[in-house]
C-alpha beads as a LAMMPS data file, in Angstrom:
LAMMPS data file: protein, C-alpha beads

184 atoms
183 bonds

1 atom types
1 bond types

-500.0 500.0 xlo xhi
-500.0 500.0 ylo yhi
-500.0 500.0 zlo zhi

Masses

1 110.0

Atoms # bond

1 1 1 -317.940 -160.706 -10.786
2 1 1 -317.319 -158.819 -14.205
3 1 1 -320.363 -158.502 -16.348
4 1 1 -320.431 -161.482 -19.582
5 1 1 -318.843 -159.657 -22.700
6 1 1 -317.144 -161.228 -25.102
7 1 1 -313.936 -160.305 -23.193
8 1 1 -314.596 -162.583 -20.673
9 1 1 -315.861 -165.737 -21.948
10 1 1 -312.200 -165.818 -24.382
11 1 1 -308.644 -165.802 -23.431
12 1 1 -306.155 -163.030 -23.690
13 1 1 -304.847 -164.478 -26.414
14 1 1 -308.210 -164.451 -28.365
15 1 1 -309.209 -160.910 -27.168
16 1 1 -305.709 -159.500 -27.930
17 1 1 -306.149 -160.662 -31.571
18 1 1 -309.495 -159.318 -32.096
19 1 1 -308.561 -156.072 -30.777
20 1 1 -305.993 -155.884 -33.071
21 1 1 -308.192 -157.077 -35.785
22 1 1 -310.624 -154.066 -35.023
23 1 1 -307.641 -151.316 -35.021
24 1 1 -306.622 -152.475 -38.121
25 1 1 -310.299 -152.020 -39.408
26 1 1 -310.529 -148.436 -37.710
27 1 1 -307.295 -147.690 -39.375
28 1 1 -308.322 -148.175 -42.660
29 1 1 -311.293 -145.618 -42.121
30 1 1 -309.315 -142.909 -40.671
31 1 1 -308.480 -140.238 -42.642
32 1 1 -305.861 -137.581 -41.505
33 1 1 -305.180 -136.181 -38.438
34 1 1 -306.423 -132.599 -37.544
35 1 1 -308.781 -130.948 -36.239
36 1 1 -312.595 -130.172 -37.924
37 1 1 -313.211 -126.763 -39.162
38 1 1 -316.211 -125.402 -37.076
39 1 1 -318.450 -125.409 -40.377
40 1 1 -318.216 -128.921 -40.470
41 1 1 -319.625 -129.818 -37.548
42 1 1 -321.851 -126.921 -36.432
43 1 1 -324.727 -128.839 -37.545
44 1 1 -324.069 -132.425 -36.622
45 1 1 -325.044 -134.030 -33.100
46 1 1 -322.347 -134.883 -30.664
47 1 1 -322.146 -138.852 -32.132
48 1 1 -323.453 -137.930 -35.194
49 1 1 -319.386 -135.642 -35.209
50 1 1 -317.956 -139.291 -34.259
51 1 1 -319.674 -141.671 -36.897
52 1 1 -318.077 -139.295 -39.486
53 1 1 -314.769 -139.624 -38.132
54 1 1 -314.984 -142.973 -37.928
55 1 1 -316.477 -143.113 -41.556
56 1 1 -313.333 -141.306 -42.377
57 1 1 -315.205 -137.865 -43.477
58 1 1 -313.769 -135.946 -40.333
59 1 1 -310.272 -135.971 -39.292
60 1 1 -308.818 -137.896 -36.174
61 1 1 -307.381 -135.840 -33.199
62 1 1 -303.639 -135.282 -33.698
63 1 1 -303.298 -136.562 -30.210
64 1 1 -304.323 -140.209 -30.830
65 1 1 -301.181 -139.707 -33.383
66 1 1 -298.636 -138.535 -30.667
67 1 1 -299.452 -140.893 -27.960
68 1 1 -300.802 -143.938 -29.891
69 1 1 -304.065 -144.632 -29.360
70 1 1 -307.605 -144.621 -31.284
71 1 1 -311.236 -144.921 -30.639
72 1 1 -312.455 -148.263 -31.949
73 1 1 -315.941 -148.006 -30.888
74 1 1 -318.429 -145.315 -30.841
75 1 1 -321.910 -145.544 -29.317
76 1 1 -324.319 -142.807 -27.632
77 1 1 -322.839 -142.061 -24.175
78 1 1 -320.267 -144.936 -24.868
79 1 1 -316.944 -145.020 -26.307
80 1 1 -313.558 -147.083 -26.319
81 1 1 -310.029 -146.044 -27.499
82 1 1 -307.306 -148.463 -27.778
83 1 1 -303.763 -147.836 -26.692
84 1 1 -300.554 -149.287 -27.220
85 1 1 -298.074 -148.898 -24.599
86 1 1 -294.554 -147.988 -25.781
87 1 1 -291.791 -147.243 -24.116
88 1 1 -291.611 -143.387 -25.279
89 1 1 -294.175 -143.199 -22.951
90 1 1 -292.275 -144.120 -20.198
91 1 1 -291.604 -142.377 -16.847
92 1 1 -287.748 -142.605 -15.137
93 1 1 -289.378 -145.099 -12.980
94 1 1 -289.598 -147.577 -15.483
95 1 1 -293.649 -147.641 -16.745
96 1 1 -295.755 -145.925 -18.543
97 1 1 -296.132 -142.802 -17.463
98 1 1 -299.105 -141.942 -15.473
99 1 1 -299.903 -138.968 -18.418
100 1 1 -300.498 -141.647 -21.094
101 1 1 -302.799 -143.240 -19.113
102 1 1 -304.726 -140.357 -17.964
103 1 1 -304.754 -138.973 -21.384
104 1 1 -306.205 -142.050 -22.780
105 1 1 -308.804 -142.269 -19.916
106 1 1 -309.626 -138.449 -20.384
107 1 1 -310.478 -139.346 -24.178
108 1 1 -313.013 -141.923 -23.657
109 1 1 -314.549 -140.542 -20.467
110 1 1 -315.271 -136.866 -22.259
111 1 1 -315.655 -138.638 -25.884
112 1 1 -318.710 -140.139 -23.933
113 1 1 -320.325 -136.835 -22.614
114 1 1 -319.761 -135.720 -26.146
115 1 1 -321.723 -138.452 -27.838
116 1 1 -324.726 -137.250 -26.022
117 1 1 -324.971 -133.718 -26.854
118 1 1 -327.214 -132.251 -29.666
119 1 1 -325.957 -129.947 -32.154
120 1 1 -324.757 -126.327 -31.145
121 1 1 -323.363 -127.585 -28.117
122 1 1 -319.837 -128.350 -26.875
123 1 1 -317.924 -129.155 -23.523
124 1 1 -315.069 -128.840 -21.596
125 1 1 -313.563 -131.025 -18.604
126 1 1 -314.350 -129.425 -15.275
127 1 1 -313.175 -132.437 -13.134
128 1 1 -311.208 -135.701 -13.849
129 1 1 -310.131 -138.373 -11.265
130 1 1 -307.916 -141.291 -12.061
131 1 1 -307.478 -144.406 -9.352
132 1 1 -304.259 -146.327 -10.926
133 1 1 -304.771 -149.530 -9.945
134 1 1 -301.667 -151.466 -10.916
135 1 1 -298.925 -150.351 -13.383
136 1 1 -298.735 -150.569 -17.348
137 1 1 -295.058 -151.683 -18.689
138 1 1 -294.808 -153.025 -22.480
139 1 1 -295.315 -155.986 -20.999
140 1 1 -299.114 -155.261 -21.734
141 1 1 -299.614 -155.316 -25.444
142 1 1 -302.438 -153.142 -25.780
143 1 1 -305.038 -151.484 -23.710
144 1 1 -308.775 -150.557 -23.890
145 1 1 -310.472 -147.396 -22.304
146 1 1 -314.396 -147.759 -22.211
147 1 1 -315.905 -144.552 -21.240
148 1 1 -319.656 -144.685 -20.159
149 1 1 -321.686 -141.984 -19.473
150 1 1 -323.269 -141.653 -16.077
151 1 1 -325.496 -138.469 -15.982
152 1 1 -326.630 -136.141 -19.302
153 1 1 -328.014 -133.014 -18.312
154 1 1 -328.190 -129.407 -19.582
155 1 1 -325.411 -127.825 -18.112
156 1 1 -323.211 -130.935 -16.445
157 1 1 -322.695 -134.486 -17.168
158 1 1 -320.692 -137.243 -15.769
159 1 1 -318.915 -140.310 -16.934
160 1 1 -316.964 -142.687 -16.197
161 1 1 -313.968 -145.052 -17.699
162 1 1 -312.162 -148.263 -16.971
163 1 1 -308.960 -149.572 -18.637
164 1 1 -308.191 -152.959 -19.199
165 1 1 -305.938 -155.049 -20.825
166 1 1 -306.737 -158.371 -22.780
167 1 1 -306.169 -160.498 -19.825
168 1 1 -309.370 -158.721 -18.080
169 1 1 -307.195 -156.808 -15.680
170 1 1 -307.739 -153.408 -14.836
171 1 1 -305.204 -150.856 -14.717
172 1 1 -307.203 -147.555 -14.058
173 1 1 -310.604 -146.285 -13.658
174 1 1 -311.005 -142.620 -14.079
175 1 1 -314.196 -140.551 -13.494
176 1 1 -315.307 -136.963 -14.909
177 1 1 -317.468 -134.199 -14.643
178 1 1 -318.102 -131.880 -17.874
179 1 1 -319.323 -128.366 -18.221
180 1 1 -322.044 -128.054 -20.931
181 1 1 -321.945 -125.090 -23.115
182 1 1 -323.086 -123.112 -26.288
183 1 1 -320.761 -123.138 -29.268
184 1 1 -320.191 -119.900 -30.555

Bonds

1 1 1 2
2 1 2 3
3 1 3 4
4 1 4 5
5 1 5 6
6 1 6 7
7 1 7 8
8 1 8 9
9 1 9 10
10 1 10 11
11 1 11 12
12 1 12 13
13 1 13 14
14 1 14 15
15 1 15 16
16 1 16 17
17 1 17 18
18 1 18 19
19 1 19 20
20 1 20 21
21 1 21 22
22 1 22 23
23 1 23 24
24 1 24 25
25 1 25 26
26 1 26 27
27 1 27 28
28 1 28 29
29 1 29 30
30 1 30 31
31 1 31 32
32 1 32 33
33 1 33 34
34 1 34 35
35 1 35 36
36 1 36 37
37 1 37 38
38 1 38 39
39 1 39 40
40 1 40 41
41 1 41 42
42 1 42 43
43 1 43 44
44 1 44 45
45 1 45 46
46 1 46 47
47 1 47 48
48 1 48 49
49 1 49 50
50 1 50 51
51 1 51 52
52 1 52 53
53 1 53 54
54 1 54 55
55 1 55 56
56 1 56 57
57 1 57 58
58 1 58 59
59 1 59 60
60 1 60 61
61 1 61 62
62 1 62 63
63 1 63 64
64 1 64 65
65 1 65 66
66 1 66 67
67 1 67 68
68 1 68 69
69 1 69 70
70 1 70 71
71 1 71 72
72 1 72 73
73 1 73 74
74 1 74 75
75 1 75 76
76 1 76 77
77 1 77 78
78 1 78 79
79 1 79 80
80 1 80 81
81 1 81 82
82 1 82 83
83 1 83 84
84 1 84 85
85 1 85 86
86 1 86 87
87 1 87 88
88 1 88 89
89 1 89 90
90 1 90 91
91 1 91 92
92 1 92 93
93 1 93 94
94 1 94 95
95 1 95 96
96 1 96 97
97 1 97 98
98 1 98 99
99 1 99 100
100 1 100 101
101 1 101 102
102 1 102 103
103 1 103 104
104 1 104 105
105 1 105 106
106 1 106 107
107 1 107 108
108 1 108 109
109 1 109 110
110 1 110 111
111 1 111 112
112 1 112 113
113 1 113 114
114 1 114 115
115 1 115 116
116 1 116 117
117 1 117 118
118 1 118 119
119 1 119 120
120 1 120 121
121 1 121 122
122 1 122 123
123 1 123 124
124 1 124 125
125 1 125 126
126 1 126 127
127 1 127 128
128 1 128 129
129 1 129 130
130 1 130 131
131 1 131 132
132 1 132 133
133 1 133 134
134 1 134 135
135 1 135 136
136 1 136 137
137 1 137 138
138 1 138 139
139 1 139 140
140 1 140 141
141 1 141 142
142 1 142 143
143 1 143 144
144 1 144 145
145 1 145 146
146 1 146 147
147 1 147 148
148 1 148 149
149 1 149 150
150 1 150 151
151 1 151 152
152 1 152 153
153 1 153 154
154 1 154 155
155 1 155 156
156 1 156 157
157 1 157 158
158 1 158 159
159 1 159 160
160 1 160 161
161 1 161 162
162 1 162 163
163 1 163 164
164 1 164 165
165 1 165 166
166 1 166 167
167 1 167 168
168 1 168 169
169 1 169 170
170 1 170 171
171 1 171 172
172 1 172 173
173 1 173 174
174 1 174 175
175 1 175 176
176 1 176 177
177 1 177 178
178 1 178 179
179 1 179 180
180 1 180 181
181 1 181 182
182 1 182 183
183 1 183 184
């Protein structure tokens, strides 16, 4: 049995329009895509790089740009980013393509192990596993990854994400492992 959010005490319906409700928020915040000069952050913790971005002071990835998504909510070793299926992110197949999805999954499982790291400290994806579970058309209006951090340590950590649409389903789950390191 899912654990009682929000999510699953309302109906799609409901969910779907809060979500979009809360992208149109982040939206407002954001300021331009890019990438943070290393001065900017050298001195800020791991979330501490987040709340800015999210407070608009630090740009966005250029990624979220290119393959539509966002983070919506930032937490200490939790994260979610929003996606909206399109069909330029289709495969020949017919669905989204299993990039997209891995991509977004990727963002909030790593955004997680980054929210936990002090200052001076960066990391890089050593591992990433993705189960697809059932397959995302643009039938599915928009999609939520929640990464969660699983282990913190020194050198490693681990997380792991889950996507799901408004209806409660769950197209993927994805888990990673992250090198720890020194930023120069």
């Amino acid at each position: 049995m899912p654990p009682d959010t929000i999510e699953t005490r309302l109906d799609a319906a409901q969910v779907l329009a809060r979500w979009e409700a809360d992208e149109a928020t982040r939206r407002l915040s954001m300021c331009e895509r890019g990438v943070a000069r290393p001065e900017q952050v050298k001195a800020l913790t791991g979330l501490q790089v987040f709340e800015a971005m999210l407070a608009g002071a630090l740009p966005f990835a250029p990624i979220g740009e290119t393959l539509d998504f966002l983070p919506v909510e930032i937490g200490y070793g939790r994260t979610v980013f929003q996606g909206r299926p399109a069909l330029r992110h289709y495969n020949p197949l017919g669905s989204v393509h299993g990039g997209w999805i891995a991509t977004l999954l990727d963002s909030c499982v790593g955004c997680a192990v980054h929210t936990t790291l002090p200052a001076g400290k960066g990391y890089t994806t050593v591992e990433l596993k993705i189960n697809y579970v059932r397959a995302v058309t643009t039938r599915v209006p928009l999609l939520r990854a929640t990464g969660t951090i699983v282990h913190a340590g020194s050198r490693m950590a681990t997380a792991e994400g889950r996507l799901n649409g408004p209806d409660g389903k769950l197209y993927a789950h994805a888990s990673t492992t992250c090198f720890i390191f020194d930023t120069p």
